[in-house]
C-alpha positions as CSV (number, residue, x, y, z in Angstrom):
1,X,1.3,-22.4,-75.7
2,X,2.5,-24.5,-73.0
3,X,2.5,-28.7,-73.6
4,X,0.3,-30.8,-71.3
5,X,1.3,-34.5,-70.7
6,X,-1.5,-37.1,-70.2
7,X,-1.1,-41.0,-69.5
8,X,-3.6,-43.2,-70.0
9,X,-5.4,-45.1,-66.9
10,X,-5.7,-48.3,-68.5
11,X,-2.3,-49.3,-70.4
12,X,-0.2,-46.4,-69.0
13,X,0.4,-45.2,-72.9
14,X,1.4,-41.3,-72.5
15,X,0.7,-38.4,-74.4
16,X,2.2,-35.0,-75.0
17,X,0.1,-32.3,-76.1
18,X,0.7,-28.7,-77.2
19,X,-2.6,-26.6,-76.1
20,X,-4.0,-23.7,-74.7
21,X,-5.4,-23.6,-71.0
22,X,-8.6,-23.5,-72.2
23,X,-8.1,-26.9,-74.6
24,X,-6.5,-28.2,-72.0
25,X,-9.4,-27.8,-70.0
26,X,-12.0,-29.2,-72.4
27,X,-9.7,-32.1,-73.3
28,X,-9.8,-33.2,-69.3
29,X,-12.6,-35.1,-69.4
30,X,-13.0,-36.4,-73.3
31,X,-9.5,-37.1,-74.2
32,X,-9.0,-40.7,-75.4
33,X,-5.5,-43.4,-75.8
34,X,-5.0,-44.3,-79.6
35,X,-3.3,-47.5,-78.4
36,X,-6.6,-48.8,-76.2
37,X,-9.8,-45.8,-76.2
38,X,-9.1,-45.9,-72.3
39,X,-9.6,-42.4,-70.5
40,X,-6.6,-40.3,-70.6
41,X,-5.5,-38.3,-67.0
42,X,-3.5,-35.5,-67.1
43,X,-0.1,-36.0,-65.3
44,X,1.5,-33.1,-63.2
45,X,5.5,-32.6,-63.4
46,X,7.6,-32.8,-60.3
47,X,9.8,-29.8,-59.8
48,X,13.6,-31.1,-60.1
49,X,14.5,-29.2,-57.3
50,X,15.7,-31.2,-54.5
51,X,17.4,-29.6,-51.5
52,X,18.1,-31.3,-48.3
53,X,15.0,-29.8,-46.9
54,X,12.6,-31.1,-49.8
55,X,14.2,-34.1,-49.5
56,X,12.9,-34.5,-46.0
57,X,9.7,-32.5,-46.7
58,X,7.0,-34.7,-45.9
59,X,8.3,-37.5,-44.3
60,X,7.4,-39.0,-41.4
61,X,9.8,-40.6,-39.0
62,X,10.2,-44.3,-40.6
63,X,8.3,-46.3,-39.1
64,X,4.9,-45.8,-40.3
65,X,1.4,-46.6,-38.3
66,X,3.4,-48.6,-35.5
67,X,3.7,-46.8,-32.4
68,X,5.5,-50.1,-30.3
69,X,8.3,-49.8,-32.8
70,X,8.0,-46.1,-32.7
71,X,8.5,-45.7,-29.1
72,X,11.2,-49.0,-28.8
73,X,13.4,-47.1,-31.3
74,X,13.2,-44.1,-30.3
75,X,14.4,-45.1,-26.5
76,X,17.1,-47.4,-28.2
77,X,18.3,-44.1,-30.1
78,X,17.8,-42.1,-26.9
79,X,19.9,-45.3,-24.6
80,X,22.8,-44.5,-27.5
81,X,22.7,-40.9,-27.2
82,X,20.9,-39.8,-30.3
83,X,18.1,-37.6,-29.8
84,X,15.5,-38.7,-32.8
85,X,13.8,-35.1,-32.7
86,X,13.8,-33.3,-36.0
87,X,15.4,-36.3,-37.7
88,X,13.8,-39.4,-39.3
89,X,14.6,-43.3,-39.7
90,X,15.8,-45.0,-42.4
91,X,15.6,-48.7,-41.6
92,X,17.5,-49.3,-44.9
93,X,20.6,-47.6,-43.5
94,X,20.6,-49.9,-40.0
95,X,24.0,-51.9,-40.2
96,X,23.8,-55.8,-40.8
97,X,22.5,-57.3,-37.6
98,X,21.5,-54.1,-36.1
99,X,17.8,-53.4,-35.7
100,X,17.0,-50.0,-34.8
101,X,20.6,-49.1,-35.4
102,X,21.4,-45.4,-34.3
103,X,23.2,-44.7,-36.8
104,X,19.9,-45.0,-39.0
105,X,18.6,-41.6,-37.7
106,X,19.3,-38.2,-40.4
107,X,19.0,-35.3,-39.6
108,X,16.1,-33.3,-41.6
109,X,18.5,-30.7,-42.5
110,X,21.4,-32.4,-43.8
111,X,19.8,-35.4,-44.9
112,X,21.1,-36.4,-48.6
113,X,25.0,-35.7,-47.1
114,X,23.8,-38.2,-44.0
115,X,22.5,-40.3,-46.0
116,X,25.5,-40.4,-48.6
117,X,28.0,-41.5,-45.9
118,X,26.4,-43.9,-44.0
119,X,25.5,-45.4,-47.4
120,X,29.6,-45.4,-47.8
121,X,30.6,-46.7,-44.5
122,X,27.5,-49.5,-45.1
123,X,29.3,-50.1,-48.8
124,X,26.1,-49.7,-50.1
125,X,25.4,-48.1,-53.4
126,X,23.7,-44.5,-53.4
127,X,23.4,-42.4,-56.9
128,X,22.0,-39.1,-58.0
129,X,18.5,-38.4,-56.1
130,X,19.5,-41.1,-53.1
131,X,17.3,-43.4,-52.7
132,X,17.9,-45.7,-49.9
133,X,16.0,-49.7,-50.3
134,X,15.4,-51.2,-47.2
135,X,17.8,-54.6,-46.5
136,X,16.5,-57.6,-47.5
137,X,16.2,-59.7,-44.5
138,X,18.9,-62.1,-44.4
139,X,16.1,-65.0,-43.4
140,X,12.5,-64.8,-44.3
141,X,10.4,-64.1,-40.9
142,X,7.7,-66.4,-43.2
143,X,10.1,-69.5,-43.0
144,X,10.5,-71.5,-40.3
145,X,9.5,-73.1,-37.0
146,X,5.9,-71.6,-35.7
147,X,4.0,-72.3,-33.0
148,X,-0.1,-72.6,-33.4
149,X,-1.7,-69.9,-30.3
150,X,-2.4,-72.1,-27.6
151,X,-6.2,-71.3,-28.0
152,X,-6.7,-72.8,-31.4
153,X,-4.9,-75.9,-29.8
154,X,-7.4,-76.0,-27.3
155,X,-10.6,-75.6,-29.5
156,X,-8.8,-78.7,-31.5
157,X,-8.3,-80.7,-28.5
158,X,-12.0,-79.7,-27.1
159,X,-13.5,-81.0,-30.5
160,X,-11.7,-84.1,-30.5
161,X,-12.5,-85.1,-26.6
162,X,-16.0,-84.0,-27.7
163,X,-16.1,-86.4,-30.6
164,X,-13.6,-89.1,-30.3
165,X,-13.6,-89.6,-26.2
166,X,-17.4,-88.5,-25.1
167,X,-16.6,-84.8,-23.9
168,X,-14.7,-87.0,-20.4
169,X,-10.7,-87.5,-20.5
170,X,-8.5,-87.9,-17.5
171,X,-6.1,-84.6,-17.0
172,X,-3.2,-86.6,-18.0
173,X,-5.0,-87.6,-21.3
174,X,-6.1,-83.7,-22.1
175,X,-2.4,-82.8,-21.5
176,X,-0.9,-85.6,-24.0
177,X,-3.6,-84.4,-26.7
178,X,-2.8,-80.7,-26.1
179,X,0.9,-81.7,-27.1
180,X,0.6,-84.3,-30.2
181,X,-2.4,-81.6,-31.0
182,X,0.3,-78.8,-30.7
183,X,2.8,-80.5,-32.7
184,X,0.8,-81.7,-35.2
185,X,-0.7,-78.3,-36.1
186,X,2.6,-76.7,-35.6
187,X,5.4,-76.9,-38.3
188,X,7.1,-75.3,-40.9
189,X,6.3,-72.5,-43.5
C-alpha cells in the first residue's frame, strides 16, 4: 500500500498515511487535523529530478507582466550582443550597479552551470538546487525625495483660490501658490 501525505489548511500540521487508493479516496474529503479539526488536503510530491531542462521548464523570461521592461532589456541584451531567445533573465544575477546586465541572460539548456558561474564571478553564494534571490536594492526606491503629479497640485491650488482668494488671483499669484503648494505636498518618504 503506498503512503499518502496530507497537511492541514489551517495550521499547516502534516500527516502521513499508509492506505489503499480507495481509502485514500474516501479520506479526501472527511479527513480531519488532531492538532486543530481543520480540513486536511492531500499534498503531491515533487519528483527530485532536476536536469537543466526542468530547471528551466516553465519559466518565463524574468520579467513578469511588464512588457516596457521586457522590450528595454531585451534591446540592452541585443545593443551587447546577446540574443535573449531561448534564454531567460535572472535579475538576481545582474552585477552591482548594472540594471539589465547582460550577463543576467541563461541559456535554457545549460542553465544550473550558467547560473553556477556567474553566481562565482558575482561572489555570491549558490548551493544544491540553485536558487538565485534577487539583490536587495542598495537604496529603497520608497525613500526619498518625491514629487506630488502636477495635477493634484493644481486641484490643491484651484481649491484654495476657490476658497481663500474668491476663485480670482493674478497669474503671478497662481504661479507662487502652485510652488509653496508643490513643496508643501512634496517631501520625503
Amino acid at each position: 500500500m503506498p503512503t499518502y501525505q496530507y497537511r492541514c489548511q489551517d495550521c499547516a500540521n502534516e500527516l502521513e498515511k499508509l492506505q489503499s487508493h480507495a481509502e485514500m479516496t474516501e479520506d479526501a474529503d472527511r479527513l480531519r487535523c488532531a492538532t486543530c479539526e481543520g480540513r486536511m488536503k492531500r499534498v503531491f510530491g515533487v519528483p527530485a529530478i532536476v536536469t537543466d531542462t526542468t530547471f528551466s521548464a516553465g519559466r518565463d523570461d524574468g520579467i513578469g507582466d511588464d512588457d516596457f521592461k521586457r522590450r528595454f532589456a531585451h534591446a540592452a541584451a541585443r545593443r551587447a550582443g546577446v540574443n535573449p531567445n531561448g534564454k531567460t533573465y535572472y535579475p538576481g544575477l545582474c552585477a552591482p550597479g548594472k540594471p539589465y546586465d547582460p550577463q543576467a541572460w541563461v541559456s535554457h539548456d545549460s542553465a544550473r552551470g550558467e547560473i553556477s558561474k556567474r553566481c562565482k564571478e558575482l561572489n555570491y553564494a549558490a548551493e544544491g538546487d540553485i536558487t538565485v534571490a534577487q539583490r536587495e536594492p542598495e537604496t529603497d526606491p520608497n525613500e526619498g525625495p518625491y514629487k506630488v503629479a502636477d495635477k493634484i497640485v493644481q486641484r490643491e491650488v484651484n481649491e484654495i483660490v476657490a476658497k481663500e482668494h474668491g476663485g480670482d488671483v493674478t497669474p503671478k499669484k497662481r504661479a507662487d501658490l502652485v510652488e509653496a503648494t508643490s513643496e508643501r505636498m512634496s517631501g520625503n518618504q
